[in-house]
C-alpha positions, 0 to 999 in steps of 0.5 A: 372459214374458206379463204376462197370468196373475192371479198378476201382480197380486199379484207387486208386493205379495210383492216389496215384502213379500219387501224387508222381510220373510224369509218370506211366505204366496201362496195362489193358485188354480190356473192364477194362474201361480205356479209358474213367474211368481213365481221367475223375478220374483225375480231382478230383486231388489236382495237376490236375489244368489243363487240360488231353489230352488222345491220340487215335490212330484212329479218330473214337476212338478218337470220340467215347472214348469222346461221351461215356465218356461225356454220362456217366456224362450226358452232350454233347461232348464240354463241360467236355469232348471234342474231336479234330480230323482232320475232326472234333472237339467238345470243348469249354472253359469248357473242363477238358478232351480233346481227340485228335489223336496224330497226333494232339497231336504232333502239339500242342507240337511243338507250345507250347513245354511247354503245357500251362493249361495241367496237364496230357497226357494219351497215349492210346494204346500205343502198336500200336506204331504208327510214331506220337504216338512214336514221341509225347512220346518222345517230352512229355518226352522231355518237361516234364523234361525241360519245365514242371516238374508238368506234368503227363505221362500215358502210357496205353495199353492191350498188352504192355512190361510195363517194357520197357516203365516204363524205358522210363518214368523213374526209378520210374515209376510204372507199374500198371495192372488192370484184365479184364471183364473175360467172357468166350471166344471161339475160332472156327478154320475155317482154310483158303481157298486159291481158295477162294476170300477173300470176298467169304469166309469171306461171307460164314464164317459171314453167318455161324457164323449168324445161329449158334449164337445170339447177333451182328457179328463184322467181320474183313477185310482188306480194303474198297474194301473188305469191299464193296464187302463183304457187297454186297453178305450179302445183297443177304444172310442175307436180315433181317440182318443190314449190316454196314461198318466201317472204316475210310471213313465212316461219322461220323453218319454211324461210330456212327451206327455201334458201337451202338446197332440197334434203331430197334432191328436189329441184326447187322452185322458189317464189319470193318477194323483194326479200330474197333481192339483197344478202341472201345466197339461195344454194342451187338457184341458176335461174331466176324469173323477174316479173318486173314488179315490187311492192313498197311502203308509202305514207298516206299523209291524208290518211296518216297510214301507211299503204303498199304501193305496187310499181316498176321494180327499179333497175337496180332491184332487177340488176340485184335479182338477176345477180341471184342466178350467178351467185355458184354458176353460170346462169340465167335470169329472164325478165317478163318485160320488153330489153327496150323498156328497161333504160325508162325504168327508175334508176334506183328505189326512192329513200324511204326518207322522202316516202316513208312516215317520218314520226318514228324518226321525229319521237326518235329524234325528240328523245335523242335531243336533236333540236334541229334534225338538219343539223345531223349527217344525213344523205338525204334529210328529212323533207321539212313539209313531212317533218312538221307533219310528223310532228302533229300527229306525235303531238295529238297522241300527247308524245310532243310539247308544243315547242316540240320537245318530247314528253313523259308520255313520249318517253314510254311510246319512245321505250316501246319498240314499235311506232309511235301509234301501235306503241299508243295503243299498247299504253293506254290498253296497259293504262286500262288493264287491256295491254295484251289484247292492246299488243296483239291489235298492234301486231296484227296490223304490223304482221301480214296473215296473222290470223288468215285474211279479211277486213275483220281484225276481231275475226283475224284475232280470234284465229290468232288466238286459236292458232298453234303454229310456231308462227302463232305462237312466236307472234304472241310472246312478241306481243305479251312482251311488249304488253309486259313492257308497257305495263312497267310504264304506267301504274297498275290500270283497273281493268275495263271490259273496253272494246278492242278497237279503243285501243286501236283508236288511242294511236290512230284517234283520226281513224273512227268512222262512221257509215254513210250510206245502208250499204255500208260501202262509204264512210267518213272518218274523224279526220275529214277522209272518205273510205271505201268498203266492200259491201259483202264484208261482215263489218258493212252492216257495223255503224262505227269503225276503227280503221287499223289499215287502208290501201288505195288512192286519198279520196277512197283508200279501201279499208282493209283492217277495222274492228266494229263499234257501237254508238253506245261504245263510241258514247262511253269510251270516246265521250271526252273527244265528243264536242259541242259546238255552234255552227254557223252555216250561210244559206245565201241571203242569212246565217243560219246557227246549228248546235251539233255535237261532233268527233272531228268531221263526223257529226253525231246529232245537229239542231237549230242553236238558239242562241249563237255566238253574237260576235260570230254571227257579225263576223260571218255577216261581216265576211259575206257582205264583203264578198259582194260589196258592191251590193252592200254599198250605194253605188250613187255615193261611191260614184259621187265620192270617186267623182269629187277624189273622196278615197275614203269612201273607195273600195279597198279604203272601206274594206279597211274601216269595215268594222267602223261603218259596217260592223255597228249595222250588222248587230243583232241582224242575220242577214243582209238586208240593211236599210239604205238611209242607215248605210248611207249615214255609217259611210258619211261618218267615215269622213271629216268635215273637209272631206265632207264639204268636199264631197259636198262641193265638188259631187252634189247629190241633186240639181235643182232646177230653174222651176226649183224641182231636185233632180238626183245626179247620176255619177255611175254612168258611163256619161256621168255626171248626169241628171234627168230633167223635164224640158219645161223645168229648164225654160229661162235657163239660157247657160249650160249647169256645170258640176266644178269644170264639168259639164253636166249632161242634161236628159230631157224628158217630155211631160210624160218622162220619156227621153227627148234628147241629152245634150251638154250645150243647152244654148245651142240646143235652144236655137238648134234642135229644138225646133224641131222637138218643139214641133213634134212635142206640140202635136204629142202634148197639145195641153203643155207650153212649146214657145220659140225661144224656151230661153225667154220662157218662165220654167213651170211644170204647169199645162198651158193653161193653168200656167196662164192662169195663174201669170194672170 
């Protein structure tokens, strides 16, 4: 192996640290040679008996870093050195130094915590910090200090805080640097073009960047959609150029093509996504063009999907492309964004910890033991609102107790290797006899392109199935694998002609939905989320679908994976989450009672319900009348209990006892009408004999007059305590009527009840203004009684006449 890398110089310092130390940190920019110098290095090693798993983040690196690494010593990929990915796998008992994605990773330390025949992991690229990564670190860590204390740590990166992950790997982890290949590097500013399609300007940058430059073009997008359009264009401009995608859709002889040099002599031009960021060595490339752009994965919690996520590539991502151009040479990167734009760009991606769907990592978890996930050694924990997210959604597909604890079936979701939800629908199409078509469901919402484009994954599978292409036929064994896999897990199933998208519901169960408009643009689904759907798509016109992928905003995520259903099917197979149940509506002045038969928000038939639940139709009517009490409760015997410091009858003290005084008036009602005498008896039962007399005593409800005629109080009003009162019926009465210390205020009304005037000084209206009264009162109502001194008079409400005539 070529001694010529940088990474070399440093490769005695972290062998001689790895002889006294469990873990170390090597940062090393890129192109020192880590990837594939430093496992190889380790072999020779007195403590390194075993074998060196290195993790890649990506199976194309994973692929490539073993191809490169088993070609510098001469020998085929599965000898030395071997590589495991999902799709494809290359070892053999010989195998020193295997390279595995860390999803991969992950998987062989929960079926075997203690490692067996592996004396060292190398975590590389650690610094895009993704779930698994994260996940497997700690678990390492984890078994490192309990299981299998020989085990070596190497955390490996360009653009990482080695301080930090030193502290995780512990106090004496040393933190090692190697320098880079440093070959000049330019930077070419071609600012953005926002009335530009990103395809369109990306086309005319590569096509600038071809004539004012030689050596290979590496340009970066930030999707397949991008990347086929992009290519399209360049076949009309660049005719002698070799144009080739990669990203992870792309074979595994096209990814080979496009990370080395041209067979031909070609130059190249190659258009990737993020993949090509980290780990790779594009052979020829000088010249790299950056659109700006990534694409990320981002968990749904609403829509308990994961969608992709289009934003600002970080500065740390272009800092990793642009590197790419200098990896052999000298060479040139331009960037289609403004140089005074670039420090308002994120520092570094998110961690998938803090964006990602944390179920795989709760069941991974659940089945490690982990109690409490806090306790392990992460960078970042696990955010606790996204946890106990998680952990719902394991619990609905049965995967968790209620105490959290994994279950049997958890253990053979937690045997698949996939998550939580796809392995769901393999289990129960395995339970049905159905688990290769339930696999391949699972596959293609995992696997872009599988099967071509569209909404219809029945469409996209038939495809599938038709396809002959080393692509197609790699991504059936993977699934038939899984198939074989779950079908160990549960007895032998009778076979069931169910449909394809019953399966996709095991997993996904709040995704059925049903259609809401004739068009077939809106839906609802199961779990109370509104989609959107193309209406020239061919599932429009289907009443039910199983949404398998969604991408867009919460409140219209635009369906982009579903298989069709009919009622009839959502009847047979899914009639166990079919539920009755009574529903209790309130129409603004009553409860009106439904029976509806339902799947979560979606209701399938409703009815009026005969016979409601009688204590919940008290309970609604208790809760509406005290929204609005104060139309419940007389206001004249709240006042009066307020006036007299009666507190039992004061509102918070009612709203307490609501189930003495007003649940007993609510029972066989439906709405709100109560009589009054009624209301008024329940509120006096609330109170003791001394509150009683005391109300009694200190607020009474009447005056009665010196012509022995009752008159209400008024304790409400501003001016209260109060009470309307005929002048004539006072005549006599020559003191001023208190309530306790309290004046009362006296309305005086003609014989006709019109207002005369109020007063709280009787006396001194009698020798005031009542002169005046008098006179205009005579004039009004001749036939009535209008003496001078009225505090002489006999009260009567009698005329004139008739008074005089029975003094006579």
């Amino acid at each position: 192996m070529s001694a010529s890398l940088p990474i070399h110089a440093v490769l005695p310092d972290l062998l001689a640290a790895l002889r006294h130390a469990p873990g170390a940190v090597l940062i090393a920019p890129p192109g020192a040679g880590k990837t594939t110098a430093v496992a190889p290095a380790l072999l020779g090693e007195p403590w390194c008996t075993g074998q060196v798993i290195v993790t890649s983040p990506r199976r194309v690196a994973a692929r490539a870093a073993a191809e490169r690494m088993a070609e510098l010593l001469g020998e085929q990929p599965g000898e030395t050195i071997g590589y495991a990915t999902r799709m494809d796998t290359r070892q053999s008992a010989l195998t020193r130094v295997l390279v595995v994605t860390e999803a991969i990773l992950v998987n062989r330390l929960l079926e075997d915590p203690e490692l067996t025949g592996v004396s060292a992991i190398l975590f590389d690229e650690a610094h895009e910090r993704h779930l698994d990564g994260d996940l497997g670190l700690a678990l390492a860590l984890e078994s490192q200090a309990v299981l299998c204390e020989d085990l070596r740590l190497v955390v490996m990166s360009a653009t990482i805080d080695g301080a930090r992950f030193a502290g995780l790997l512990g106090e004496n982890a040393p933190v090692i640097e190697s320098a880079g290949k440093a070959f000049p590097l330019e930077i070419r500013w071609l600012g953005s073009a926002p009335q530009k399609r990103i395809e369109d300007a990306m086309t005319d940058a590569i096509v600038a960047a071809w004539r004012g430059s030689d050596g290979d073009v590496l340009a970066f997008l930030p999707g397949v959609g991008e990347i086929e359009r992009t290519r399209e264009r360049l076949a009309e401009r660049l005719r002698d150029a070799a144009v080739l995608p990669l990203h992870g859709q792309v074979e595994p002889a096209g990814q080979r093509a496009a990370i080395r040099r041209d067979p031909h002599g070609r130059r190249r031009v190659v258009l990737a996504t993020s993949i090509a960021e980290t780990s790779l060595t594009l052979d020829g490339v000088s010249v790299v063009v950056d659109s700006g752009l990534a694409r990320r994965a981002e968990f749904d919690k609403a829509a308990g999907t994961t969608h992709l996520v289009t934003g600002r590539a970080s500065q740390a991502a272009a800092a990793q492309r642009a590197g790419r151009a200098a990896r052999q040479g000298p060479g040139v990167a331009y960037r289609l964004w403004e140089e005074a734009a670039h420090p308002g760009r994120p520092p570094f991606d998110p961690p998938e910890m803090l964006t990602a769907d944390l179920a795989p990592l709760v069941l991974a978890l659940a089945q490690w033991g982990a109690g409490d996930p806090a306790a392990l050694p992460w960078l970042d924990p696990p955010p606790p609102a996204a946890l106990a997210a998680a952990r719902g959604r394991l619990a609905a597909l049965g995967a968790l107790d209620a105490d959290g604890r994994i279950t049997g079936r958890g253990r053979k979701l937690a045997a698949l290797p996939l998550d939580p939800a796809h392995a769901a629908m393999i289990l129960a199409g395995a339970e049905r006899g159905a688990a290769v078509e339930a696999a391949r469901i699972a596959l293609l919402l995992q696997e872009r392109g599988l099967g071509g484009r569209g909404e219809d994954l029945g469409a996209r599978l038939q495809r599938w199935s038709a396809d002959r292409s080393p692509r197609a036929e790699a991504s059936r064994r993977l699934a038939a694998g899984w198939a074989r896999k779950a079908q160990d897990l549960v007895s032998a199933g009778r076979r069931e002609e169910a449909p394809a998208a019953v399966h996709l519901l095991a997993g996904l169960p709040d995704n059925l939905a049903r259609r809401r408009d004739g068009s077939g643009e809106h839906w609802l689904s199961a779990g109370g989320r509104g989609y959107l759907l193309d209406p020239a798509s061919p599932l429009a016109r289907a009443e039910w679908l199983a949404i398998g992928d969604a991408q867009g905003a919460a409140k219209g995520a635009r369906i982009t994976a579903a298989l069709a259903l009919e009622t009839a099917e959502v009847e047979r197979w899914l009639g166990e989450r079919i539920e009755k149940r009574s529903v209790l509506n309130w129409t603004g002045d009553r409860v009106e009672a439904r029976l509806e038969r339902r799947i979560g928000a979606i209701t399938l038939a409703a009815g009026p319900d005969p016979a409601p639940d009688a204590g919940a139709v008290v309970d609604l009517l208790v809760e509406k009348a005290l929204d609005n009490l104060s139309n419940i409760v007389p206001r004249d015997l709240v006042a009066r209990a307020r006036f007299a410091g009666v507190g039992a009858l004061d509102e918070a003290a009612l709203r307490a006892a609501a189930d003495l005084w007003l649940r007993p008036l609510l029972g066989g009602r439906r709405d709100l009408d109560l009589p009054r005498g009624k209301v008024v008896d329940s509120l006096l039962g609330l109170l003791d004999w001394n509150a009683r007399s005391a109300l009694d005593r200190l607020a009474p409800r009447e005056f009665v007059s010196p012509a022995g005629t009752a008159h209400p109080i008024d304790y409400a009003a501003d001016d209260a305590p109060s009470v309307e009162v005929r002048v004539q019926a006072l005549f006599g009465l020559d003191s001023q009527p208190m309530i306790g210390s309290t004046p009362l205020l006296l309305k005086l009304t003609s014989p006709a009840g019109r207002p005369i005037q109020s007063t709280r000084d009787l006396p001194g209206f009698w020798r005031g203004s009542w002169a005046e009264v008098k006179k205009d009162m005579k004039g009004r109502y001749p036939k009535h009684r209008w003496p001078d001194a009225p505090w002489t008079e006999k009260p009567s409400l009698k005329t004139k006449n008739t008074f005089q005539r029975s003094e006579g």
